[in-house]
N, C-alpha and C positions, 0 to 999 in steps of 0.2 A: 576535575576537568568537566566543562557543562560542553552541549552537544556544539557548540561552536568550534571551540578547542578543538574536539574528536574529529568534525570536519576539517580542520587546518592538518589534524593530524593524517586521515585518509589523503588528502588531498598529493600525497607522492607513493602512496601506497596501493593507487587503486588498480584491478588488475586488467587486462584487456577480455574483451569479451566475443574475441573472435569464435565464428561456428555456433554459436549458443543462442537459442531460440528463447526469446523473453515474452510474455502476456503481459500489459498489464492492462488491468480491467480500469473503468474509471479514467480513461486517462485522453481527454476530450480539452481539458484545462489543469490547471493548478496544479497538485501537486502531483499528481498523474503524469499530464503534458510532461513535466520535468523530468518525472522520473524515466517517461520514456525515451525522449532528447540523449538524454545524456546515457541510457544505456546503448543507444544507437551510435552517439559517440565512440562508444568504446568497443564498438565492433559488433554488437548482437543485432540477428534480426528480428525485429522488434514486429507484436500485432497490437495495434491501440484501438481501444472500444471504448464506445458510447452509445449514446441514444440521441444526441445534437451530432446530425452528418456532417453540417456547415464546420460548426469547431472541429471534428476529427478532421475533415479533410485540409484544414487549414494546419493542424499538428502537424501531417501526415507530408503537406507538402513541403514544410521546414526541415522536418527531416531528410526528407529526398532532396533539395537543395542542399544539404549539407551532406549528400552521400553518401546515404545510411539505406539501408534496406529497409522495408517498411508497409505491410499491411493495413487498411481498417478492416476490423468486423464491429458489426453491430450484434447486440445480445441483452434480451432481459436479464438478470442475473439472479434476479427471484424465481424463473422459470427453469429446470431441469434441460428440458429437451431443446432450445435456444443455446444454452450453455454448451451440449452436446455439438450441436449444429455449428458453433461459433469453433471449436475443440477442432473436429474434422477441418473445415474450411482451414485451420491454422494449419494443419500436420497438411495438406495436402499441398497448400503456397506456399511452407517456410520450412517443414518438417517436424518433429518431434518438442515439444515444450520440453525446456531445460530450468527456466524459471518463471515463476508464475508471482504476481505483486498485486492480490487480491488488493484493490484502494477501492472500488466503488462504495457509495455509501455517502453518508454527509447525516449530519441534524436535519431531519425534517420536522421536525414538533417544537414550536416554543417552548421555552422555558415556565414554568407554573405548579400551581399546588397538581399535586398527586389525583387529589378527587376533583378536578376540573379539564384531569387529559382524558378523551373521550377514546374509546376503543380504536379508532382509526390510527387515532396519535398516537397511542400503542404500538399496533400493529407495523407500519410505515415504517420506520425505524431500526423497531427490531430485524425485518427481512428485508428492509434496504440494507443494514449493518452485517449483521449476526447469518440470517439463511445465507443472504448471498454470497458471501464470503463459505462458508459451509457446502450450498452448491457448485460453486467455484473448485473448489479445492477435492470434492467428489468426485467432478470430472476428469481433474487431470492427473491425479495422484495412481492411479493403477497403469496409466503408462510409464510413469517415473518408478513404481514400484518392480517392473518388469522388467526397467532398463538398469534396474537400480543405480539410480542419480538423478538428483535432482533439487533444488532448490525453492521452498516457497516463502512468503514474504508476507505478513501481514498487517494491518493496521488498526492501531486502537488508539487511548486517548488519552490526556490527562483525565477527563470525566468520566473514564471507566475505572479510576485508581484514587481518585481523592475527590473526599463529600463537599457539595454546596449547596447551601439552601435554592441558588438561584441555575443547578444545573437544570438540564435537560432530561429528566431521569430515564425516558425510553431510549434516548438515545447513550446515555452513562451503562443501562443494562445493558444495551445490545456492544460496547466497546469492552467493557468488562467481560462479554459471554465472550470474544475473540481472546483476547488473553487467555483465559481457560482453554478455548479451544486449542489454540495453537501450542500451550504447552504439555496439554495431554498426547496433540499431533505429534510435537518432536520425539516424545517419551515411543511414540508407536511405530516412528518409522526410521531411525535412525539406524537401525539392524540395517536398513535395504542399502545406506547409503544416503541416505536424503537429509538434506537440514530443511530444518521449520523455526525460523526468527520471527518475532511482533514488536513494533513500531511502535512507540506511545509518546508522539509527541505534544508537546503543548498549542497552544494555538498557530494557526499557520497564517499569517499572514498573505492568505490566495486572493487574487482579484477580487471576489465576491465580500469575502471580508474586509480588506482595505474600505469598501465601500460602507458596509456593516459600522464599521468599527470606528469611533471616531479618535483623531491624532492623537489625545493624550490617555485615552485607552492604550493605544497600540506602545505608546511610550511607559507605559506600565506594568507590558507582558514580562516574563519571566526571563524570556529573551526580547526586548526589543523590537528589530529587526530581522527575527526568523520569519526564511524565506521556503518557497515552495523546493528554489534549489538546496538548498540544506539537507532536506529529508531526501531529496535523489541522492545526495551525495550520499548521505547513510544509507540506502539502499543499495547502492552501485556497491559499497563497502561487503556489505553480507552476503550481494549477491554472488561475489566474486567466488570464482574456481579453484581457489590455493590454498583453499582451507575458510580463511576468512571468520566470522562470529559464527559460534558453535553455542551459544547460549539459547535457550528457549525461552528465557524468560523476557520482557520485555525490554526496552532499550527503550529508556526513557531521556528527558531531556531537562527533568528539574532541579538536578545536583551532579552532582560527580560521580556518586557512587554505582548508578546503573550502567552509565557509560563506560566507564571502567572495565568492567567486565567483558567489554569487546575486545581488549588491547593485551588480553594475557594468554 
C-alpha cells in the first residue's frame, strides 16, 4: 500500500478532535495551512504560526469561516524565548497543547558540490530544520510530560533517508537529524504516555513547488500528484486520540512497506 492507499484507507477512520489543543508550527501555507484546516475540521482548537502575518491571517480567516476555533501566533523557531512566548500566548487563548506538528522548515540551500556550500548554507538549514524542531518540541513537552498525554508529529524527508548526487546535503543532514530525533524521543517518552511519530514524505507538491517544478518533473514523482492535503490527512491519522500510529519510526511514502506499519 503506498501512502495514497493509506489515505483512502484513513479517510473513514479518522478520529474527531473535539477539546484537543493542536500547534502546528509552519503552517502560514502548504502543507502546514492543510494540516491545520483539516485538524480544525475535526474539531481541535488549532494555533497557526508563521513569520508572513498576510498568509496566516488569510489561513486563519478560512478557518474561522468554516467554524473552527483558531489562533495566530507569530515565533522564530530557531529562537528559545519566542517559542516560550508563543507556548504561553497558546495555553492562555486555547489552553494546554495536546498536539504539537513541528513542519517549519523547508530547503533553504541549493543543491551543489559539498566544498562550494558556504558555512551560512550550512547553518540555515540545519536550525531552520533540525534546532527548530528540537526547540520546538523543548518547550512543549514538560507540560505533556506533567499531564502525561500527548502527542507530537514531526517531519523529515525522502532526502534525509536516500542518497543523491544532486541532494541538498544541509538540508538531507538536518531531515535525517529529525528522524533520529524523534525516534530516540518516542523511546523516552512513552512511559509518560506521549507518542512521537515522523513524517517522511516524498516531494510535496506545495504552491512554491508547483511553480519550481516543471509538469513533466511533477509527472515523474514517485507519487504523481501528492498533495499538501495528503500529508494532513496522515497527520490527522497519528494525530488522533484512540490510539492511532504507535510506531516511532518514520512513515514514509516510497513503498508499502513503511506504511504498513500504521495499520497493525
Amino acid at each position: 500500500m503506498n501512502l495514497r492507499g493509506l489515505v483512502a484507507f484513513m479517510s473513514g477512520r479518522m478520529s474527531a478532535l473535539d477539546g484537543k489543543v493542536a500547534l502546528v508550527t509552519g503552517s502560514s501555507r502548504g502543507i502546514g495551512a492543510a494540516i491545520a484546516k483539516l485538524f480544525a475540521e475535526r474539531g481541535a482548537s488549532v494555533a497557526v504560526h508563521g513569520r508572513d502575518v498576510a498568509a496566516l491571517s488569510a489561513v486563519q480567516a478560512e478557518i474561522e469561516r468554516a467554524g473552527g476555533r483558531v489562533i495566530r501566533v507569530v515565533a522564530e523557531t530557531t529562537n528559545f524565548a519566542e517559542i516560550e512566548a508563543m507556548r504561553h500566548q497558546i495555553e492562555r487563548e486555547l489552553g494546554p497543547i495536546d498536539i504539537l506538528v513541528a513542519n517549519a522548515g523547508g530547503s533553504l540551500t541549493p543543491p551543489g558540490p559539498l566544498e562550494d556550500t558556504p558555512e551560512e548554507g550550512w547553518h540555515a538549514p540545519v536550525d531552520g530544520n533540525l534546532t527548530a524542531t528540537f526547540l520546538t518540541i523543548k518547550s512543549i513537552l514538560p507540560g505533556m510530560k506533567e499531564r502525561k498525554r500527548g502527542n507530537i508529529i514531526t517531519i523529515s524527508s525522502s532526502a534525509g533517508r536516500r542518497p543523491h548526487p544532486r541532494s541538498p546535503i544541509p538540508y538531507a543532514a538536518a531531515k535525517a537529524g529529525i528522524e533520529i530525533l524523534t525516534q530516540d524521543l518516542a523511546a523516552q517518552i512513552g512511559p509518560y504516555g506521549i507518542r512521537a511519530n515522523c513524517i517522511a514524505p516524498e516531494t510535496i507538491l506545495t504552491e512554491r513547488n508547483k511553480e519550481w517544478i516543471t509538469k513533466a518533473q511533477q509527472e515523474a514523482l514517485p507519487v504523481p500528484s501528492f498533495e499538501s492535503s495528503c500529508v494532513a490527512s496522515t497527520r490527522l491519522y497519528i494525530g488522533r486520540t484512540d490510539g492511532g500510529h504507535h510506531d516511532d519510526r518514520p512513515l514514509a511514502d516510497d513503498d508499502g512497506r513503511r506504511e504498513d506499519r500504521a495499520l497493525r
